[in-house]
N, C-alpha and C positions, 0 to 999 in steps of 0.2 A: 649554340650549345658549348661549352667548358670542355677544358682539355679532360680534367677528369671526369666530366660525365659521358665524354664521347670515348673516353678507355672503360668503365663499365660497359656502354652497349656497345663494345667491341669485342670486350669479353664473352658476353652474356652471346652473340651472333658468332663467337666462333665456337661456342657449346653448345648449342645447337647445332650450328654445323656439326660439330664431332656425333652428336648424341642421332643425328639426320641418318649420318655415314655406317653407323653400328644398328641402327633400325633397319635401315635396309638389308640385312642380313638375313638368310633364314638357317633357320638347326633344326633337325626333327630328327628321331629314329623311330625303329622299329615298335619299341617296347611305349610308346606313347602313341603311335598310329592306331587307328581303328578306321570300322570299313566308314563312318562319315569323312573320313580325313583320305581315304583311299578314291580315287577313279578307277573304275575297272570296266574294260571293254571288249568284246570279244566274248571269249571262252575263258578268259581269269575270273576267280575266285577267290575267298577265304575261307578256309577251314583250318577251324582250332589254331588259329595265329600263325599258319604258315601260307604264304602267300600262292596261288599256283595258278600258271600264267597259262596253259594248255589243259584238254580232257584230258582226265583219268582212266581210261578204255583200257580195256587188254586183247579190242580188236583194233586193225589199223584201222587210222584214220587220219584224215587232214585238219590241222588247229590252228587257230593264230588266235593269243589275249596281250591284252597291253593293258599293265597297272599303272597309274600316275599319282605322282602328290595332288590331289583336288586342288590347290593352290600356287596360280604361278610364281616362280623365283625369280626376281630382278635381277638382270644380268649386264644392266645400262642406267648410266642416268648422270641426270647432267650434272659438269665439272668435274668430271671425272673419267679421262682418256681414255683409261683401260678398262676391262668389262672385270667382272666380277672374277674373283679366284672361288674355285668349289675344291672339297676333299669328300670322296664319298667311300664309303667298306660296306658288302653285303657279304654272306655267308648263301650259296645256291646250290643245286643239287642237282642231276639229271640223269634220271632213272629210265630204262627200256626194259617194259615188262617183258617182249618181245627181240631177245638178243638179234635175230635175223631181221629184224625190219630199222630201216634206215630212220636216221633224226634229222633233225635240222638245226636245234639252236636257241639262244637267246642272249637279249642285248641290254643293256642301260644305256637308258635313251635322252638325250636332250632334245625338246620339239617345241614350236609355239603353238600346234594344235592339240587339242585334248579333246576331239570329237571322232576323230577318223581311223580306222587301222587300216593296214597295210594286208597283204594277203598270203595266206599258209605257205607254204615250202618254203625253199631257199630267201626267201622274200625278206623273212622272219618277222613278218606282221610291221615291218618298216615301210611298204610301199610296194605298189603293185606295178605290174609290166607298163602300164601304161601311166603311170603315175606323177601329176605334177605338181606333190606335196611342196609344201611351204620346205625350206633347208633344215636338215637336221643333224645333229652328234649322235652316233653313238659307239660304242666298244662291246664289241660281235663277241659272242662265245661258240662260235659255230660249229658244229658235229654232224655235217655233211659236204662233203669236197662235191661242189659245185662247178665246174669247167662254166657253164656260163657266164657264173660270177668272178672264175680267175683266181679260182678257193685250193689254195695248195696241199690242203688232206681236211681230214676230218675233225680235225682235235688242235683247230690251231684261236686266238685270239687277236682280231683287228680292229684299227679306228675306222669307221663308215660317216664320212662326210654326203650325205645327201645322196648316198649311193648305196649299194650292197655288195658293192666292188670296194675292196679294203682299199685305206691312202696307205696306212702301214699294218705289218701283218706279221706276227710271230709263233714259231710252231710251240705248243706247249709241250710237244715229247721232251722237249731239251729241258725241262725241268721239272719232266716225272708225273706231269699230272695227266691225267685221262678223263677227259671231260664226263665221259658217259660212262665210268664207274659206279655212279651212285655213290659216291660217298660225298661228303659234305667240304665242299670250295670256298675258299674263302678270297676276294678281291678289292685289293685298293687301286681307286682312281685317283689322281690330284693333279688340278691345273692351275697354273699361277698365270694369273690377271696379265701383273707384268712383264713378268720375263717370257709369254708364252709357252712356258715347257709343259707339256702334258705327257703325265706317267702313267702305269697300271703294272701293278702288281698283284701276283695267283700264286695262293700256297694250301697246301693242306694243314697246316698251322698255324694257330692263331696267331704266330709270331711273322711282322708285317719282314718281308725277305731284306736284306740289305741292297739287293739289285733289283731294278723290277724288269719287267720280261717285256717290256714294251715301254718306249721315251721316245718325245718325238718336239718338235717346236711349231705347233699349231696355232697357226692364225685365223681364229674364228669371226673376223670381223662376217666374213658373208654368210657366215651359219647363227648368228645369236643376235635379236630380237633386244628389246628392253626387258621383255619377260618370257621367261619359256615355262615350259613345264618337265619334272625330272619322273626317272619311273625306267619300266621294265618293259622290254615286246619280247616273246617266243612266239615258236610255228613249228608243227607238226608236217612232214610232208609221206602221208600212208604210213604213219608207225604210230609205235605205241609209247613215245617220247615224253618224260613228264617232267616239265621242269617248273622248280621251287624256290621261294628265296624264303630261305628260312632269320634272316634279319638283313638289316638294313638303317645306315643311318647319314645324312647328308647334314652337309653344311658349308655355306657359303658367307663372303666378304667383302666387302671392298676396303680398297688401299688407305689408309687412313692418313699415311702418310703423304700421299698425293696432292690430298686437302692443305697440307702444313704445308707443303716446298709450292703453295699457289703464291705469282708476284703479290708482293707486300701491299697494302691500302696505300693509295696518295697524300703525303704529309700532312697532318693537322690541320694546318692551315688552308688547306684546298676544301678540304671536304666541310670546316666552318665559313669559308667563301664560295659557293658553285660558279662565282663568276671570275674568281683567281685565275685560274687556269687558262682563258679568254682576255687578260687585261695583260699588256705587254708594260715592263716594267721600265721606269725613267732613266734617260741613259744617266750613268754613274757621272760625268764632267758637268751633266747638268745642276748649279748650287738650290738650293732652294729659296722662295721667295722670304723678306722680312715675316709676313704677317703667316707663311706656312713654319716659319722656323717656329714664332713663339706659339702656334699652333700644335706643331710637334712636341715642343715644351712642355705645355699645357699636359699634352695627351700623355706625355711620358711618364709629371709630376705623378698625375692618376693612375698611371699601369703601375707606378713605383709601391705607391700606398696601398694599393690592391695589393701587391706582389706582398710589402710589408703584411696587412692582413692576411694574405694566404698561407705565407707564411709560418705566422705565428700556429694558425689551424692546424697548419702539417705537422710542424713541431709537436702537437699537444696529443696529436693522434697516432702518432710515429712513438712517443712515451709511453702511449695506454697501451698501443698495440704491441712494444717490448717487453710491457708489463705483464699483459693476457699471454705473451706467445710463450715468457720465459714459465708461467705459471704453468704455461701446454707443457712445457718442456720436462718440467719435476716432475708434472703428475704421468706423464709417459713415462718417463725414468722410473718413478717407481714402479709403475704396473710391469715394466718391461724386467727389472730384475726378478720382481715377485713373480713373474712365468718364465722366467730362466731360471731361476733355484726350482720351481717346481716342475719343470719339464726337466732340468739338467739330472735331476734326481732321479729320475726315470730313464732317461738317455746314459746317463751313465752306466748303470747296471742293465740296460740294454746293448750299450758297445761294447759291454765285458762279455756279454751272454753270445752276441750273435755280430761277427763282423764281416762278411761276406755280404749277403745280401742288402739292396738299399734300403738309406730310411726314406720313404718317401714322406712328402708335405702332406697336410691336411685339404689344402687348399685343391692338389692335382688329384686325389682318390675322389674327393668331393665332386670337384668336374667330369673327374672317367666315370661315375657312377649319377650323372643326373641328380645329384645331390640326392642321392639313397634313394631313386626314385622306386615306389615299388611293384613298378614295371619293370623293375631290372631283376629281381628278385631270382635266381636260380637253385636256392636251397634253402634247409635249413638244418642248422648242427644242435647239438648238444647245447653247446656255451655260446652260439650266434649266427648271424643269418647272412648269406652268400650273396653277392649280385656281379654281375656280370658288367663289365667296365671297358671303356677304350681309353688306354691314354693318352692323355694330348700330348704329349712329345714325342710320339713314336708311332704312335695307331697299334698299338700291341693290344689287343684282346687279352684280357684277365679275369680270373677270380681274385674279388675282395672279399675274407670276412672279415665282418665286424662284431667283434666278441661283446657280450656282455654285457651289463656296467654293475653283476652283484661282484662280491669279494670273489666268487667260486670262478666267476668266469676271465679274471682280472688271472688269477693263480693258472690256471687251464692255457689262457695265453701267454705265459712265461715258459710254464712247461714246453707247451709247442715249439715256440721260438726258440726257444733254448736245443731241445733237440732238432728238432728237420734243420734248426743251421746250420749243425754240422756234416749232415748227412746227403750224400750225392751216388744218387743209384738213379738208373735208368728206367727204373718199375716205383718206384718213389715220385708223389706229385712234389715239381720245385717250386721252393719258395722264390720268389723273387724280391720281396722286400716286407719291408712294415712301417706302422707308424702311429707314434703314440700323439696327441698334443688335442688341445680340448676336450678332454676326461674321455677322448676314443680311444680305441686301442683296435689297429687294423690289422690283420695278413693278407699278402699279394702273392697271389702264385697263378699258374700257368692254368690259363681254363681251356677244361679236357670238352673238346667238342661235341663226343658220344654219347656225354655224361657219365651218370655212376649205371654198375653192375646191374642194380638192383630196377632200376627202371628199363636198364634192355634186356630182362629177363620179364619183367611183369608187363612191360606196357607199352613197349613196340608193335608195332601193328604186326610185324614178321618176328618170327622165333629167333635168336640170336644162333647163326649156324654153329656145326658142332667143330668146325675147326676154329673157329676163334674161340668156343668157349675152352676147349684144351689150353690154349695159347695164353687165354688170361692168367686160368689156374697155374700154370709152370710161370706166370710172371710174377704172381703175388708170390710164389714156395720162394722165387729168387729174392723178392725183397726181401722177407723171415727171415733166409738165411743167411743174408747183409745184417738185419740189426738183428738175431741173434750169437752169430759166431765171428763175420767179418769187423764189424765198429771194433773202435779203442775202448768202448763203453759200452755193454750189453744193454742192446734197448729193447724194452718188451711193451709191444704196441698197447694190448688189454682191451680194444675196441675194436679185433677184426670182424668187418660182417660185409656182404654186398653194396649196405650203400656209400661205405668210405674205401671202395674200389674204384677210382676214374677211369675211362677209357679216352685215351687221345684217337687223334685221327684215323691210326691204323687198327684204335682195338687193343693197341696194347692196353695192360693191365697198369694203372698209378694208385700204389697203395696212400693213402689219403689222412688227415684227420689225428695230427698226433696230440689232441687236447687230453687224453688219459693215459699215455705213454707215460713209461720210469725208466729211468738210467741209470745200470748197476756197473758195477766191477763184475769181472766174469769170475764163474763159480761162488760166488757171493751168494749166501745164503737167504732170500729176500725177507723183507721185513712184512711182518702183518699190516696191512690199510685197512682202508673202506673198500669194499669190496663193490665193481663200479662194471657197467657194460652193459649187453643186451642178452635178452633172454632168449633163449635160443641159441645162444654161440658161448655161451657161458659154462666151463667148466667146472665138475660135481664138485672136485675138492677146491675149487674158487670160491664156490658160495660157503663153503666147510670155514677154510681156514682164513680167508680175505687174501692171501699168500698169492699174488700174479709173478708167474714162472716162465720160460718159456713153453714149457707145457702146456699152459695153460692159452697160451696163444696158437697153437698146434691142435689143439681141442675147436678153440674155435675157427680155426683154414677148416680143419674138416668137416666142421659144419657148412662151410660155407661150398667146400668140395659136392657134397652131397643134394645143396641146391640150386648148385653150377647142372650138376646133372641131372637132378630132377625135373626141374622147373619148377619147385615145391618152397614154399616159405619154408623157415627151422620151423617155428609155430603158429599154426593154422586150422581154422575151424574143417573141424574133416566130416564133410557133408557125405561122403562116400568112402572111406577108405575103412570102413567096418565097424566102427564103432558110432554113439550116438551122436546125431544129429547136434551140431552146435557146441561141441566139447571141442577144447583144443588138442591139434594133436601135435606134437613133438617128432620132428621131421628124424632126426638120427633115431629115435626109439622104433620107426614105424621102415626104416630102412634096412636094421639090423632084423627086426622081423620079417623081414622077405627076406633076409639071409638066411635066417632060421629054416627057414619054408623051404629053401631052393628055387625062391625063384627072386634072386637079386636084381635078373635083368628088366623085371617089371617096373624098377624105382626109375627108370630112363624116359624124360621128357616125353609124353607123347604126340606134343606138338611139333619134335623131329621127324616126326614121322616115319620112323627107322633110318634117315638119313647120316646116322652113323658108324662106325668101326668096332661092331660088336665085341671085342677083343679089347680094344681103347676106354670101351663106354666099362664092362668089368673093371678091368684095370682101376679105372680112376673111381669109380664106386670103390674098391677094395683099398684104395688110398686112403676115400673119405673115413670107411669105417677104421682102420688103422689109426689114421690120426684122433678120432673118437671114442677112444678104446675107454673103457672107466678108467684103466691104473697108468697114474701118468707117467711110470717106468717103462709102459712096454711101448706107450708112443714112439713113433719113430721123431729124430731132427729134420727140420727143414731141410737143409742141406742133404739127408738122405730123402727126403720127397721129392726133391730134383732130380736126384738120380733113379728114381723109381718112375717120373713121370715122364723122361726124355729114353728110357729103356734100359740105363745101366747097373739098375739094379732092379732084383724080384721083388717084388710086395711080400713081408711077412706072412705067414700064414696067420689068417683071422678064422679066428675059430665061428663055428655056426653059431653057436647058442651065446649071446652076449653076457660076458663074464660080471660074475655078482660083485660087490662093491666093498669095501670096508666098513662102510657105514651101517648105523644102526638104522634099524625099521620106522624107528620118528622121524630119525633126518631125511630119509629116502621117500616117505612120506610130504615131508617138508619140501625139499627138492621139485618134487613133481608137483605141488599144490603149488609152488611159485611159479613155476614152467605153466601150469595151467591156467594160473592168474592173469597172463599177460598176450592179449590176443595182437596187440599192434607190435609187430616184430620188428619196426623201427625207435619204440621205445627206451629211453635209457633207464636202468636201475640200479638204483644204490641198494646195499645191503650193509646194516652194519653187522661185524660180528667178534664173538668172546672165547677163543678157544680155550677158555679153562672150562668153562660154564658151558659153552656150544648153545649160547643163545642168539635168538635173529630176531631183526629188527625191518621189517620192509619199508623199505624209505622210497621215497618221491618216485614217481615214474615222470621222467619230463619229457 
């Protein structure tokens, strides 16, 4: 074989190698899992894509299920020292319908069996009293102190080497979290191949902690197998314990580099002689004989004349290929300015508009999002559609959206960026970055666990209790009264409703979605638009004059007030509330008439059950109608709904009978014939309109 045939398949054998080493990988999450892709054993199930490893009972009982990837993951293999590095993030939960009755727990588990569980209590479906399972990893979330097991309280997180006796063990009080809260946990694992360090980190925010709460240097030579299998065990021990992995995403590697720093091939010339390496070479004082000299000669003459022909080939293939590479070279040069004048052109008046927050790549949004996959999908807006992302340089949980590609939604995303850049409130969702480049246009901001407003009102399995729904509404009044009296620039949102309300972790309120926000000078007189929002939070003299005021934003909080405490859409087919069958009805018109009536207190959630502060539940109904009034004079400010809603100032008196309107009997006509037009209360609508002439134009509902 030729020198340069044997540097092609040497090439060609260490691409495979590489291409061998990245195969062996495995990536999955959540949002691409289904139950053929799941193993579930025990008492785990699926329902509605959340995973849940124990019964559902609201009597006690004893449980143990253990979920597995159906597929094991390669954790060894040869040429390669060190075992496999994993980074894994699940999002879990663990719910006691039964506050008096004890838990027990659960784990992410690494095993090489996927046939067997382990047994209920303290066990946590890891292995039984008598138990001589094959070794195994896992990282305990345990919520029953154990004295057998040498379990230091209820609430703490440990690595379990082939035991249920922690090797290390750390208490989670020291950093706020409470296992058996119920509320929704979020945990990173990562172990590196080579250096052995194995970490875990637990937070209530999707943002991964800068410390993690457990590091340790783990040598898993006598726990890992060539392949194992990755996944989840809980156990119920007499309680009513329910634990959940509401996502989850894994992925594993090997060292690639490992492969490159392997000793070098044997010179050329051994591996074109198998017997070189075996034939001891002539001592050097030895001369050679006459007839080997002109032999040698000979042989040289010919390796000369080769060499001259080889030569010349190199020479002529070393021209072509200077030729073709400088040709590569132009033609990238020019492609590479023509997307730098046209990306610069955009990045420009992007770092004019918004310099705080990053620009991130196409290429990292691309990978945090499964390349759009639409399993990631967690929303959808006006001007573009949300998904849910991990980034790979940090493991931070985000909201991506991705705007548009007509002209309206290209303008809507400048808008946005332009204001939430500058804006920094604590009831405000934050941006964290953007990025424009292959005709995309993205925003990155902080994804709110709880979701929006509108879905933990409508579609929670449990009612959203009455002290966080107070807590939201005093967190949205506070952001109102950030953009419209604190900013250097009156910002008036124009799309407040429930479902561009976020809730983080704790419930708080993140007002959301500034794609039809404007930015005035204060006291500035606004200018006439298109007149743009949802029906049902839309103020009467909005749809009149197209004029967005902050009144007219205070119009719609108080719609949204009044379905904070109803539990009532703004417009909704009113199967029952007095009128016919399949008519819409109009949530503030049908609230002020139980004011009318005296009996306001009937507009209050009956799914509380009365579980509220009758005095509070008024109050804040008398805020809603307030803020709802027809005359956008006698509204109150945000900033005076704060103080109304924390007790420091009285609610206006609102009169019973709701006050008649300026309007003539056509427009009022009109008004309510559009209010009735429009049964999906998540829909957007445009209006154009002509205050000379007072003509209307009903445009797109999207």
């Amino acid at each position: 074989m030729s020198l340069p045939c044997f540097a092609l398949v040497s090439t060609i054998l260490s691409i495979l190698s590489f291409f061998y080493l990245v195969t062996a990988a495995t990536e999955f999450d959540f949002g691409t899992l289904t139950l053929g892709s799941l193993k579930l054993l025990g008492d785990a199930h699926l329902n509605n894509g959340t995973l849940t490893l124990t019964r559902e009972l609201a009597v006690p009982t004893s449980s143990a299920g253990r979920a597995l990837y159906s597929r094991p993951v390669r954790f060894r293999q040869p040429g390669t020292p060190s075992p496999a590095s994993f980074t894994t993030f699940f999002s879990f939960s663990v719910t006691n319908l039964n506050p008096s009755s004890v838990g027990a727990g659960l784990s992410f588990l690494l095993s090489p069996d996927d046939d067997t569980i382990g047994d209920a209590g303290g066990f946590l479906g890891l292995l039984g009293p008598l138990s001589s399972a094959a070794a195994f990893i896992a990282v305990e979330f345990d919520t029953l102190m154990d004295v057998e097991f040498k379990d230091i309280n209820g609430n703490h997180v440990g690595v379990d080497l082939n035991s249920v006796v922690s090797t290390e063990v750390a208490d989670l009080a020291n950093i706020g979290i409470d296992l058996k809260s119920g509320d929704l946990i979020n945990a990173w694992i990562e172990f590196d191949g080579s250096s052995k360090g194995f970490s875990v980190w637990v937070s209530y925010s999707n943002l991964k902690p800068k410390d993690p709460v457990l590091s340790m240097n783990l040598d898993v030579d006598k726990y890992l197998n060539d392949f194992m299998y990755v996944g989840f065990s809980a156990s119920t021990q007499g309680s009513t314990e329910i634990h959940k992995i509401e996502w989850w995403s894994f992925g594993s590697s090997f060292a690639v580099a490992e492969a490159e720093a392997a000793p070098p091939p044997p010179p050329a010339v051994s591996l074109m002689n198998p017997t070189a390496n075996s034939v001891k070479s002539a001592p050097p004082s030895l001369a050679p004989s006459h007839s080997e000299e002109k032999e040698s000669k000979s042989k040289s003459s010919c390796h000369n004349g080769l060499c001259k022909q080889n030569l010349g080939a190199v020479a002529g293939v070393v021209t072509a290929g200077a030729f073709v590479l400088a040709l590569f070279a132009g033609a990238l040069i020019w492609f590479y300015s023509k997307k730098v004048k046209r990306v610069n052109k955009f990045d420009s008046l992007g770092s004019e508009i918004i310099k705080m927050p990053k620009q991130f790549t196409y290429k990292e949004l691309r990978t945090a999002t499964k390349c759009f996959n639409a399993n990631r999908i967690i929303g959808h807006g006006a001007f573009g559609t949300v998904y849910k992302g991990v980034l790979p340089e940090n493991g931070d949980i985000v909201a991506v959206k991705r705007c548009s590609h007509s002209s309206q939604g290209k303008n809507e995303f400048l808008s946005e960026l332009s204001i939430i850049g500058s804006l920094r409130h604590r009831n405000l969702v934050r941006l964290q970055g953007w990025c424009h480049e292959k005709g995309e246009i993205l925003l990155v901001y902080d994804l709110m666990p709880n979701g929006s407003l509108d879905k933990a009102l409508f579609e929670a399995r449990t009612p959203l209790p009455w002290p966080h729904r107070r807590k939201i509404l005093l967190g949205v009044a506070s952001a109102l009264a950030y953009l419209h009296q604190e900013c250097e620039n009156q910002v008036i949102h124009r799309d407040i409703k429930t479902s561009n309300i976020m809730l983080d972790e704790g419930f708080n309120a993140r007002l959301g979605d500034f794609g039809l926000a404007r930015q005035t000078e204060h006291d500035k007189s606004p200018d006439a638009t298109v007149a743009a929002g949802t029906m049902g939070y839309l103020a009467p003299e909005y749809l009149l004059t197209g004029k967005a005021t902050e009144k007219t934003d205070v119009f719609s909080y108080g719609a949204v007030v009044l379905e904070v405490a109803s539990g009532r859409r703004p417009i909704e087919k009113d199967a029952n509330g007095g009128g016919k069958a399949g008519i819409s009805c109009n949530l503030v018109e049908w609230v002020w008439s139980l004011h009318r009536e005296g009996r306001l207190h009937m507009a209050a959630d009956p799914r509380l059950e009365g579980e509220f502060d009758e005095g509070e539940m008024r109050r804040v109904l008398l805020v809603g109608l307030a803020c709802s009034h027809p005359d956008p004079l006698t509204r109150p400010t945000m900033r005076g709904v704060v103080q109304m809603l924390v007790g420091e100032a009285e609610v206006p008196i609102v009169p019973r009978t709701k006050p008649t309107t300026g309007f003539s009997t056509s427009h009022s006509h009109l008004l309510l014939s559009l209010q009735d037009s429009v049964s999906d209360c998540d829909g957007i609508i445009t209006i154009s309109t002509s205050t000379s002439e007072n003509s209307f134009n009903l445009g797109d509902i999207v």
